[in-house]
VOPAGU-2260 file (C-alpha; in pm, 1 decimal, decimal comma):
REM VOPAGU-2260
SITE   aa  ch    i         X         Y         Z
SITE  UNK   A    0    1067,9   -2719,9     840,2
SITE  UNK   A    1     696,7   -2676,6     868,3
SITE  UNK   A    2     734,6   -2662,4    1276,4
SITE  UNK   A    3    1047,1   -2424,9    1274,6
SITE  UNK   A    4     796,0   -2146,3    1054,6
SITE  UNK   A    5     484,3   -2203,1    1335,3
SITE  UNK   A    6     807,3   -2163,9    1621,8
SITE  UNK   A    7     857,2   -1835,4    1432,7
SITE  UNK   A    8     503,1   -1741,5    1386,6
SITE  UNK   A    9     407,0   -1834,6    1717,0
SITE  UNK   A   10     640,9   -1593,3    1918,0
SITE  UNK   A   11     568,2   -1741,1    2235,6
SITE  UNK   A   12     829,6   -1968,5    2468,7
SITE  UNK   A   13     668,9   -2263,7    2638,2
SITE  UNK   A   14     584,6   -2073,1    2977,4
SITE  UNK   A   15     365,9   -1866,9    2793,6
SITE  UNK   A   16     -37,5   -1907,2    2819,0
SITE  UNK   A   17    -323,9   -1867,1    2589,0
SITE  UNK   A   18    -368,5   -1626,0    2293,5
SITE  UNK   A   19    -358,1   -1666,8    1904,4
SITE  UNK   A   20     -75,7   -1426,5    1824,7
SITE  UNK   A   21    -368,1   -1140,0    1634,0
SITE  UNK   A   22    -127,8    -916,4    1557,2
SITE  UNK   A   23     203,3   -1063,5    1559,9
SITE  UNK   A   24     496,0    -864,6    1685,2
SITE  UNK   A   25     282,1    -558,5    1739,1
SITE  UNK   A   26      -8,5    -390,2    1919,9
SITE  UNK   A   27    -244,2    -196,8    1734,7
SITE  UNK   A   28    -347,0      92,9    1904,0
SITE  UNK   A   29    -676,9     147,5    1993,9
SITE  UNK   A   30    -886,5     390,4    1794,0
SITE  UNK   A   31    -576,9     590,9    1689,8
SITE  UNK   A   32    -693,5     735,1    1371,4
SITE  UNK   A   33    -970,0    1026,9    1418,3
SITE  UNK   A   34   -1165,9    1096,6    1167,6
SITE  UNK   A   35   -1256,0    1497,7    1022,2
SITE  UNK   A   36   -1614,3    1436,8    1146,4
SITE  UNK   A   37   -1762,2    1314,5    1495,7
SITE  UNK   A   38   -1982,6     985,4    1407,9
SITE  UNK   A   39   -1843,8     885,8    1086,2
SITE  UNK   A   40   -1513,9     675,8     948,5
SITE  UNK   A   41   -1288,1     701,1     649,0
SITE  UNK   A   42   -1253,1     414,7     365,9
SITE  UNK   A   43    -905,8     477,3     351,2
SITE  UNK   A   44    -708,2     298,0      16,4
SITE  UNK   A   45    -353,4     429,0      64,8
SITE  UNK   A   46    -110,0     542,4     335,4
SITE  UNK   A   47     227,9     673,6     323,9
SITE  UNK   A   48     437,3     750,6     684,1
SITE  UNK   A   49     716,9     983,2     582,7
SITE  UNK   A   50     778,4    1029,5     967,0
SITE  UNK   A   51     612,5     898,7    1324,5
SITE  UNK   A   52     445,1    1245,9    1261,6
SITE  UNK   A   53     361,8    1258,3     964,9
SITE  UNK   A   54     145,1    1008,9     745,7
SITE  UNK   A   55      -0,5    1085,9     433,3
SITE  UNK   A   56    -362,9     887,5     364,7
SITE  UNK   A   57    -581,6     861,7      34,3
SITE  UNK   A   58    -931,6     812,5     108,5
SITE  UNK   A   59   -1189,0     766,1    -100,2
SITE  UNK   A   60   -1571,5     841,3     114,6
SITE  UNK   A   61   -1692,4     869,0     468,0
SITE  UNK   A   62   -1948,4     619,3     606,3
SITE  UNK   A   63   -2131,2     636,2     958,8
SITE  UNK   A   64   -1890,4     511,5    1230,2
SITE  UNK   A   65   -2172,5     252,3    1323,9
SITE  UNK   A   66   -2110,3      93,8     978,3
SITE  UNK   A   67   -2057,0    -283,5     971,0
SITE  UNK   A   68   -1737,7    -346,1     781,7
SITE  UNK   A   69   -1800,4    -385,6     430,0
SITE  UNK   A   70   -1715,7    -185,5      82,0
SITE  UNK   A   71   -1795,3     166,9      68,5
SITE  UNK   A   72   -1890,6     158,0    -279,0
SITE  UNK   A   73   -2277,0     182,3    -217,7
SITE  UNK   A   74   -2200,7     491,5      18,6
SITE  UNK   A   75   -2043,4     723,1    -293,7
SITE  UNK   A   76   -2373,7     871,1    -385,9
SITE  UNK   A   77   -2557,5     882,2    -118,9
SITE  UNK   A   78   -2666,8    1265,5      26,5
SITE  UNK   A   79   -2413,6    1442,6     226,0
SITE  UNK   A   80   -2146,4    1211,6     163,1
SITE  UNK   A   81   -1794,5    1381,0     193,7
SITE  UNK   A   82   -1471,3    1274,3      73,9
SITE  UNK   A   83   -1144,4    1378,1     177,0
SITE  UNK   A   84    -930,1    1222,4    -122,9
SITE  UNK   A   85    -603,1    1372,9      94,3
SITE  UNK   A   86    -522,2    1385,3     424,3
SITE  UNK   A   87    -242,3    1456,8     661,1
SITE  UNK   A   88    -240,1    1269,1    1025,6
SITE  UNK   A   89      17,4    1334,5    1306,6
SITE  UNK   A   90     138,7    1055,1    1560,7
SITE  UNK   A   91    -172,5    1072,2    1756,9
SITE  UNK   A   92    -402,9    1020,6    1446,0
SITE  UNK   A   93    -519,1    1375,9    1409,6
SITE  UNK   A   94    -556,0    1495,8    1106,9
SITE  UNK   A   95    -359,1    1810,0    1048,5
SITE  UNK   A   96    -367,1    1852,3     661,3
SITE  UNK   A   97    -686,2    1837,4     453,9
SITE  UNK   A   98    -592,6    1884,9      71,1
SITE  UNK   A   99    -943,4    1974,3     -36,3
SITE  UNK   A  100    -849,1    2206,1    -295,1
SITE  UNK   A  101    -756,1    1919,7    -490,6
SITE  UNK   A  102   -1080,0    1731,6    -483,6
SITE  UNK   A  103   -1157,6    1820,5    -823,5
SITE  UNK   A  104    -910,4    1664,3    -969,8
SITE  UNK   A  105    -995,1    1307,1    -814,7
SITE  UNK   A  106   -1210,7    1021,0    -939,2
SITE  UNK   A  107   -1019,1     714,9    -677,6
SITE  UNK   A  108    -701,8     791,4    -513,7
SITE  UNK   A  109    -592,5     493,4    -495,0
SITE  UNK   A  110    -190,3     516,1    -366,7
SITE  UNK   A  111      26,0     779,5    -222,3
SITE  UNK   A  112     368,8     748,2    -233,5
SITE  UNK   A  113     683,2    1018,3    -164,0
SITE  UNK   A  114    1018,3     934,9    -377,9
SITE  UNK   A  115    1277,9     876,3    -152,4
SITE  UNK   A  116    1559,0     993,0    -359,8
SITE  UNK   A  117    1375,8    1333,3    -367,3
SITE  UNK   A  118    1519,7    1587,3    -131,6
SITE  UNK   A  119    1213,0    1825,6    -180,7
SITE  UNK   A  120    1019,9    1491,5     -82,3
SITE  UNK   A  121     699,3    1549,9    -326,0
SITE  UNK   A  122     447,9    1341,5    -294,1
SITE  UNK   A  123     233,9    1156,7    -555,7
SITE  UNK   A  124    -104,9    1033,8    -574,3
SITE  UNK   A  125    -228,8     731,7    -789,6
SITE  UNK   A  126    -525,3     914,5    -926,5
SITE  UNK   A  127    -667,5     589,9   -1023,7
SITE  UNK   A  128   -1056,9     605,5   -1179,8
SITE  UNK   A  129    -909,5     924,6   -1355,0
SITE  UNK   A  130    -639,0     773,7   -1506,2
SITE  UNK   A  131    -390,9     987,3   -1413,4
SITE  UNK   A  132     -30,8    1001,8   -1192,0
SITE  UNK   A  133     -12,8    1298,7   -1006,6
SITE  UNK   A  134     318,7    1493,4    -813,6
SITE  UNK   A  135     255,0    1757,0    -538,5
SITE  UNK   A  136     484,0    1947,2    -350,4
SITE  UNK   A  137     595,2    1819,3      19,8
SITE  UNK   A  138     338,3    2074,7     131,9
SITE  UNK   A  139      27,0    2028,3     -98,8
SITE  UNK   A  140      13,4    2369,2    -231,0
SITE  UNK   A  141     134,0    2287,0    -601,6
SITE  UNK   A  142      99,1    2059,6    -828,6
SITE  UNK   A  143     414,3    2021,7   -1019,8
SITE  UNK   A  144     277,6    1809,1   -1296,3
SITE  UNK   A  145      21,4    1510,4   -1420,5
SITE  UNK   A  146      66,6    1255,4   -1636,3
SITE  UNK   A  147    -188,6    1107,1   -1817,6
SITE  UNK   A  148    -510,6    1247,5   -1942,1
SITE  UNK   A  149    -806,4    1296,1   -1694,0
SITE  UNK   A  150   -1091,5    1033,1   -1742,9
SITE  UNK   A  151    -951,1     927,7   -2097,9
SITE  UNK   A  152    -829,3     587,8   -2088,0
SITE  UNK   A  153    -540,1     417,9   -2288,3
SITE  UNK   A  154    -231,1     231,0   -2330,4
SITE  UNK   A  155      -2,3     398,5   -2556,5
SITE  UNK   A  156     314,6     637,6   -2418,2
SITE  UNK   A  157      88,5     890,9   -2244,9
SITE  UNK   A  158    -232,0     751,2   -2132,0
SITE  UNK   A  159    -273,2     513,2   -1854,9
SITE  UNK   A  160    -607,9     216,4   -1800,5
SITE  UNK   A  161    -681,3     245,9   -1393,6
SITE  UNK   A  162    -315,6     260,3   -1288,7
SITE  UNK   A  163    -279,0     126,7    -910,7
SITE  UNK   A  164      98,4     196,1    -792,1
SITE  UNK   A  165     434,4     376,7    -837,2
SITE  UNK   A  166     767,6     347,5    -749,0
SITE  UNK   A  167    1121,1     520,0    -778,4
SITE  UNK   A  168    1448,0     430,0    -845,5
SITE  UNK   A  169    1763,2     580,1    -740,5
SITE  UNK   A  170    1768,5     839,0    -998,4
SITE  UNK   A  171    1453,4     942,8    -959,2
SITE  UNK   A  172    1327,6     739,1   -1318,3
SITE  UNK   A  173     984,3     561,9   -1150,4
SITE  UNK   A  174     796,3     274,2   -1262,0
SITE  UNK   A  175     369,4     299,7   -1275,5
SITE  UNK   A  176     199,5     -36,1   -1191,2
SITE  UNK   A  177     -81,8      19,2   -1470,9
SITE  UNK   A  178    -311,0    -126,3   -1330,5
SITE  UNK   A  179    -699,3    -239,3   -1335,8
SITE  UNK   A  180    -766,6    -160,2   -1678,9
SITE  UNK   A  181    -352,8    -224,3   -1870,0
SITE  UNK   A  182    -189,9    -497,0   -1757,3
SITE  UNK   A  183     183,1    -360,0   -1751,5
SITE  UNK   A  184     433,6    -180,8   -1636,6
SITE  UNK   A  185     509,8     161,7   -1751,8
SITE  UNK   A  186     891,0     303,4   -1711,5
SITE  UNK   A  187     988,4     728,5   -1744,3
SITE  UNK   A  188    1253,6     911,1   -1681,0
SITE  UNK   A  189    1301,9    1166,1   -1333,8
SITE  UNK   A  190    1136,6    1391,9   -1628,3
SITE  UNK   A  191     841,9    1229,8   -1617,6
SITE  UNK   A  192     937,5    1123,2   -2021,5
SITE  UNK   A  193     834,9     789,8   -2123,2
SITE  UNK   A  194    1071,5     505,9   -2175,8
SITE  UNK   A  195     940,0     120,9   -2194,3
SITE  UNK   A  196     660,5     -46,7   -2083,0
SITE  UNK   A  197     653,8    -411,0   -2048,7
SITE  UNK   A  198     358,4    -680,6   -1998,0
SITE  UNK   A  199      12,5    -792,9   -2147,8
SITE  UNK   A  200    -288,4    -958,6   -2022,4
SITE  UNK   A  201    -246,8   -1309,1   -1887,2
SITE  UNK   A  202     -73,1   -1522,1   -1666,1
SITE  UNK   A  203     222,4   -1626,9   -1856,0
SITE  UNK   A  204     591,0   -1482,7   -1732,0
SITE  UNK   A  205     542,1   -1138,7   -1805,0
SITE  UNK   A  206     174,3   -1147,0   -1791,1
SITE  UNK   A  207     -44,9    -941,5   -1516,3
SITE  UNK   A  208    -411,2    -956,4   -1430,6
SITE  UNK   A  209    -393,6    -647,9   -1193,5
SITE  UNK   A  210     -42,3    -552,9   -1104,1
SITE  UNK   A  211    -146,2    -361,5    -813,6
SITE  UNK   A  212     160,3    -302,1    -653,5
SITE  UNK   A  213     541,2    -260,9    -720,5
SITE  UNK   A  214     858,3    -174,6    -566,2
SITE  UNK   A  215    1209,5    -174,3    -628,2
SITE  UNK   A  216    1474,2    -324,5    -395,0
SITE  UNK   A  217    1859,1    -244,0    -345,9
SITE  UNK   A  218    1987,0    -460,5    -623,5
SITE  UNK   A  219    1695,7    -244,3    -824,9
SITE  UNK   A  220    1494,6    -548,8    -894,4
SITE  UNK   A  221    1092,8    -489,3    -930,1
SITE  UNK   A  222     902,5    -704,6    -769,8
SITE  UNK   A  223     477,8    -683,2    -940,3
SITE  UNK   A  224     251,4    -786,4    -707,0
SITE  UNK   A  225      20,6    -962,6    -950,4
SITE  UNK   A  226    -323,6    -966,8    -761,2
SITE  UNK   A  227    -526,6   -1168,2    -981,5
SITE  UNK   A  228    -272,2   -1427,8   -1074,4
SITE  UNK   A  229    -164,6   -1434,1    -678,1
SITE  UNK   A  230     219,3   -1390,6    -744,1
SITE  UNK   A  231     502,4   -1189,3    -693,9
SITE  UNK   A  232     671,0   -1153,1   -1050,8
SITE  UNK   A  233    1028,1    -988,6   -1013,9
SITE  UNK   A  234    1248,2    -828,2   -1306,7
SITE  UNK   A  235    1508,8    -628,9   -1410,5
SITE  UNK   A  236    1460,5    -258,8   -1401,4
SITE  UNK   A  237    1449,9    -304,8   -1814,3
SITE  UNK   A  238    1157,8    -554,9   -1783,3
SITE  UNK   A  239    1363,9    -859,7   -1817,3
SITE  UNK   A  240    1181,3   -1150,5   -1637,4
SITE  UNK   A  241    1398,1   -1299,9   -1346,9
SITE  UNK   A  242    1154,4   -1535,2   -1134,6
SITE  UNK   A  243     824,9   -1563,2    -986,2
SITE  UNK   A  244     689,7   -1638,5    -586,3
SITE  UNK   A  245     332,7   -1824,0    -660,3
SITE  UNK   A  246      96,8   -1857,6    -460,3
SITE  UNK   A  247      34,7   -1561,1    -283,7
SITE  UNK   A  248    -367,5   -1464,4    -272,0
SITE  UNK   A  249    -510,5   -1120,3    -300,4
SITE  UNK   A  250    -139,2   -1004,5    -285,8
SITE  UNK   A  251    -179,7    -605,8    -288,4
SITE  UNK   A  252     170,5    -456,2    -183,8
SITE  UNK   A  253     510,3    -576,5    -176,6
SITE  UNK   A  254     785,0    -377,5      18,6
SITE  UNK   A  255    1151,9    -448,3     -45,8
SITE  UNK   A  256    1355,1    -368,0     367,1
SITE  UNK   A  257    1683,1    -306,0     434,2
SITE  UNK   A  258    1750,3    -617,0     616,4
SITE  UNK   A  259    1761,8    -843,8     330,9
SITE  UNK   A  260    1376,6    -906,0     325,2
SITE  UNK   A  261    1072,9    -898,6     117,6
SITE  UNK   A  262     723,1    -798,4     323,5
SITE  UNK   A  263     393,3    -839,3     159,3
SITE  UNK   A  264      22,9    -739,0     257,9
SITE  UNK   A  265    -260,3    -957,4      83,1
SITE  UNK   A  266    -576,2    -811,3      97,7
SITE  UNK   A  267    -788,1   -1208,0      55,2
SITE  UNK   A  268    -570,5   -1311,7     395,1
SITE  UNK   A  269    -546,8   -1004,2     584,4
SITE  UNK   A  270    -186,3   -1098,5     623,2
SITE  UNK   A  271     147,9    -940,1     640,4
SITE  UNK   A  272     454,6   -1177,8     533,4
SITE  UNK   A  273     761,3   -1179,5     523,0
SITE  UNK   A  274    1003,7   -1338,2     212,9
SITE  UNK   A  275    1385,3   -1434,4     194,2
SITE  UNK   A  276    1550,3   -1292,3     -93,8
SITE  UNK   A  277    1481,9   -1580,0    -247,4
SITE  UNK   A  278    1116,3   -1597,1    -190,9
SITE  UNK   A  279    1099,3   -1843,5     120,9
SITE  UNK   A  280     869,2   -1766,4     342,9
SITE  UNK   A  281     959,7   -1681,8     704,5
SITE  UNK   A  282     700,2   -1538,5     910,5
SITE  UNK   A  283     327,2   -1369,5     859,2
SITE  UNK   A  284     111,1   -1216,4    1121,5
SITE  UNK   A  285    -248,6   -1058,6    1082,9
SITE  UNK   A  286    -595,4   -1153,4    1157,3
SITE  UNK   A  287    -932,2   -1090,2    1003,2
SITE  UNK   A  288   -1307,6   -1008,1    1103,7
SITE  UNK   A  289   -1625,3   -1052,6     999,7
SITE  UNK   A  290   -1925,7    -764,8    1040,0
SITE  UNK   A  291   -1754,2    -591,1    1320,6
SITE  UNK   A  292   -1406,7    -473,4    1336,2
SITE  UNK   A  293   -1169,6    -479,8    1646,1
SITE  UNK   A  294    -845,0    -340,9    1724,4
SITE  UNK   A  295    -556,6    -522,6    1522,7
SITE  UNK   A  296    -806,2    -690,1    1281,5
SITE  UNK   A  297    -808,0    -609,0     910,7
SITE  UNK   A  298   -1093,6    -670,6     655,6
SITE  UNK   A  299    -970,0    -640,0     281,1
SITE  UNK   A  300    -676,6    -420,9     366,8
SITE  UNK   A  301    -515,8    -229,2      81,1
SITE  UNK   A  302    -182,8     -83,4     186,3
SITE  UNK   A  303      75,4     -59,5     492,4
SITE  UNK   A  304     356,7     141,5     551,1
SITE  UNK   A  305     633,8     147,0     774,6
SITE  UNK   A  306     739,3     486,8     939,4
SITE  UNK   A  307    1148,4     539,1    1070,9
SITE  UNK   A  308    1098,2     455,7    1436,5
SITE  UNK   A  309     936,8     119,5    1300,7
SITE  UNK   A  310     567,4     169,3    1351,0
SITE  UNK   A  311     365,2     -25,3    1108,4
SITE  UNK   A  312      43,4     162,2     935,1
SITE  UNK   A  313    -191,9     -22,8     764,9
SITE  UNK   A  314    -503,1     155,2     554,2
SITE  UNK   A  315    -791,0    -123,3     665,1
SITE  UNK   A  316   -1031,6     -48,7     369,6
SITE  UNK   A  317   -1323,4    -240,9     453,9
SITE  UNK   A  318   -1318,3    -153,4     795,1
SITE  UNK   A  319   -1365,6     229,2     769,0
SITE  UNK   A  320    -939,7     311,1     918,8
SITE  UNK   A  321    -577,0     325,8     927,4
SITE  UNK   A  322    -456,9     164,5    1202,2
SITE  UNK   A  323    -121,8     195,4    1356,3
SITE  UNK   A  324      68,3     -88,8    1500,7
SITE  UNK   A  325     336,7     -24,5    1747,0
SITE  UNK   A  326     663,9    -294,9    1844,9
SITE  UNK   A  327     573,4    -526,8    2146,5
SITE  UNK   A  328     872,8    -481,4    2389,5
SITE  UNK   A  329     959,4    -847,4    2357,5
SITE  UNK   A  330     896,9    -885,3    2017,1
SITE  UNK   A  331    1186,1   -1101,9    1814,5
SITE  UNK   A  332    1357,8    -852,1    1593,2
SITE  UNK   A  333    1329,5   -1121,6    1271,3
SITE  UNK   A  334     919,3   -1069,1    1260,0
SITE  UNK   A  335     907,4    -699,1    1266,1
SITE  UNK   A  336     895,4    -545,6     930,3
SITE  UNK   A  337    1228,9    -355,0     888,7
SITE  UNK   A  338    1288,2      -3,7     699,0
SITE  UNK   A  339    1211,0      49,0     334,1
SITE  UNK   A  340    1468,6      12,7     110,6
SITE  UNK   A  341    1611,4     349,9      -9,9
């Protein structure tokens, strides 16, 4: 068993010479995302590819492109420090959408996600150090409602504690991964009216230290990605337990695909992977650097998304980018991540 998963992680038939297999299935394109400013780099925490040509990114600060890779923490206060909480990139990496007249209302936007089910396709932003859930319009120029109050913190119907993640279900009822601070999941209505929250701190069934991520697959199980306890819990869309993948460290985002698979990103490994259904691992790919970045490798990465021709986009915190990660022409159709489920 253990030599059929490094035949599938490997890629390579026996002709084939030298390399270590970086970045999988893909090739990450070179300097691809380009920054608002000339010199500098974005810590970028979330990233959502609605189309090749058009991918939404939450960012918290800017640091000086020379930066070693690192947190960006220390670079918040520091004089002339800009932050573009919401941007809009094309297929080249451009930015073409700067939401600035939202800044105000950020303290860490920490996801962005669009509901597929929505035919207006509004996007919302995980308005994390506020404590707050936030829906826009497709363009930006409303906001059609918050939940949550701004920089109060709580855990009762209508306050969140640092939430982290959200995700839809068919009707448009969504599920908040709540978060740093809670340790739960939070369930409302396409109204945006609370229904059930399940979970409490620990790291019994049901338990969470961080859920940072969750999703929602076909069969409309929710799979947790429970950082701190490095698991994948997965319920019932009521919050009824149904099983557990252990073992999984600094697991960040899980992504249900329509191909009858389970992808992960782990921000400790700087690894995508990919699960069975049942939670057997078939393949990973990613590689990680120390100091100074290079094309492909990731350093604490936070998020990924996947866009409809099947490039991958991954928001490399620590190392100052997004990258984007295009299909090798010979790559074996089983280790490329497949389309969200919807």
């Amino acid at each position: 068993m253990l030599s059929l998963l490094f035949q599938r992680v490997g890629g390579q038939s026996a002709q084939d010479k030298g390399g270590i297999d970086e970045t999988g299935p893909y090739v990450a394109v070179e300097n691809w995302f380009q920054p608002l400013h000339e010199g500098r780099a974005q810590c970028v925490l979330g990233v959502y590819a609605e189309s090749a040509n058009r991918i939404y990114l939450t960012t918290e600060v800017e640091v000086a492109s020379s930066a070693p890779s690192g947190p960006c923490t220390a670079e918040r206060d520091k004089p002339n420090t800009h932050s573009h909480f919401i941007l809009v990139v094309d297929g080249n990496g451009r930015v073409i959408e700067d939401w600035s007249q939202w800044n105000s209302l950020f303290g860490l936007p920490h996801a962005v996600r669009v509901n597929p089910y929505d035919p207006e396709k509004h996007v919302w932003i995980v308005n994390r150090d506020a404590h707050q859930i936030h829906e826009f319009t497709h363009d930006g120029t409303r906001l059609i409602r918050t939940l949550g109050e701004k920089d109060v913190r709580g855990d009762d119907d209508r306050h969140f504690g640092l939430p982290a993640d959200v995700a839809f279900l068919p009707d448009s009822s969504f599920l908040v991964a709540d978060g740093y601070g809670n340790s739960r999941i939070v369930k409302f209505d396409k109204r945006g009216t609370y229904l059930s929250a399940w979970g409490t701190n620990g790291s019994g069934r049901g338990q969470f230290r961080v859920p940072h991520g969750v999703a929602v697959d076909a069969q409309r199980r929710v799979y947790v990605a429970d950082r701190d306890n490095r698991r994948i819990q997965i319920f019932d869309e009521n919050g009824r337990y149904l099983d557990e993948w252990p073992d999984i460290r600094g697991i960040v985002q899980v992504m249900p695909t329509s191909d009858q698979a389970v992808w992960a990103l782990t921000g400790t490994t700087n690894r995508l992977l990919k699960y069975g259904l049942s939670g057997a691992l078939m393949t990973y790919w990613g590689t990680s650097n120390t100091g100074r970045s290079f094309p492909g490798s990731l350093m604490a990465p936070h998020a990924f998304s996947v866009d409809p021709d099947g490039n991958v986009y991954v928001a490399d915190y620590r190392n100052h980018r997004v990258q984007k990660f295009v299909a090798r022409a010979t790559a074996s159709r089983d280790r490329l991540i497949g389309s969200p489920v919807k």
